[in-house]
C-alpha positions in Angstrom: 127.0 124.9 95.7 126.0 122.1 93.2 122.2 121.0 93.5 121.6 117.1 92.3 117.9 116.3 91.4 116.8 112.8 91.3 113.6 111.1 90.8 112.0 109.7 94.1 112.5 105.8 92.8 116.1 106.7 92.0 116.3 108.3 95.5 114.9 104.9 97.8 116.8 102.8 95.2 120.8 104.2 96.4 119.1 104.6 100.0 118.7 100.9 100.0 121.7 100.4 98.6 123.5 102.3 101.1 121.6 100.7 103.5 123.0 97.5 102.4 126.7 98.6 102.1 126.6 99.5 105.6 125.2 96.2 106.6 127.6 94.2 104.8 130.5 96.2 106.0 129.1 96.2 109.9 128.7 92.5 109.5 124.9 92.7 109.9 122.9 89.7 108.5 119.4 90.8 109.8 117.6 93.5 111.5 117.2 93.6 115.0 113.2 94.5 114.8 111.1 92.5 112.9 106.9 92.8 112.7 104.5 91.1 114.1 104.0 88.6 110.7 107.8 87.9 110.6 107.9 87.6 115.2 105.1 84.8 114.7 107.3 82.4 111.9 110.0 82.8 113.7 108.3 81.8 117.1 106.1 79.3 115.1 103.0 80.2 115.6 99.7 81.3 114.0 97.6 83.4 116.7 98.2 87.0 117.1 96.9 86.6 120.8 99.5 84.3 121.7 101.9 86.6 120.2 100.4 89.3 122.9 100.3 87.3 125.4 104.2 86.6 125.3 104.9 90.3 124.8 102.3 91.4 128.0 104.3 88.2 129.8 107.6 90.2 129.3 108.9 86.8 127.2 110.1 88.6 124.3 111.1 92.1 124.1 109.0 94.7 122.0 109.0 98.6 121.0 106.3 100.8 120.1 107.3 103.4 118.3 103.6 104.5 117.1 100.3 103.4 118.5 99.4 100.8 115.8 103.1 100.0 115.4 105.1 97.3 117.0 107.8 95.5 116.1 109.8 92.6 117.9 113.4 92.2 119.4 114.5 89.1 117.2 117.7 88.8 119.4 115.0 88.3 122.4 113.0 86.1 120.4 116.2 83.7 119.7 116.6 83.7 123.4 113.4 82.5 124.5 113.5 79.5 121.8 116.7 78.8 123.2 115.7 79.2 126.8 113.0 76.3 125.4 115.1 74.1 123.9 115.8 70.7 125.5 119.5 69.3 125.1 119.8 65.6 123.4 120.9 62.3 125.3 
């Protein structure tokens, strides 16, 4: 058996570069859960109450995957602003 070493920066560096092979080759141009900062830009707006108020509302999907942690479906995000938008004359 052949042991490779490598130094934890080298490590999360080819990680992330596998990460982004795989990405490329499965056609993937974002990731499907995004945080709370990144949920509000999208949606355009500044107040993290609103934001709560849409996910308590069931308007946008959302996981928890630790108590403090939750991140937003962005697929479900694009839906509701298209659910909102209004169609030209």
């Amino acid at each position: 058996m052949e042991v490779i070493c490598l130094e934890s920066e080298a490590l999360f560096s080819l990680v992330e570069q596998v990460v982004e092979r795989i990405k490329e080759k499965n056609n993937i141009t974002h990731d499907k859960w995004i945080d709370g900062d990144t949920a509000m830009k999208l949606l355009g707006i500044k107040s993290k109450t609103t934001l709560q108020h849409m996910r308590d509302t069931g308007k946008i999907r959302f996981t928890q995957p630790k108590k403090k942690i939750i991140l937003y479906d962005r697929d479900s995000i694009m839906e509701f602003l298209d659910s909102k938008a209004q169609d030209t004359f």
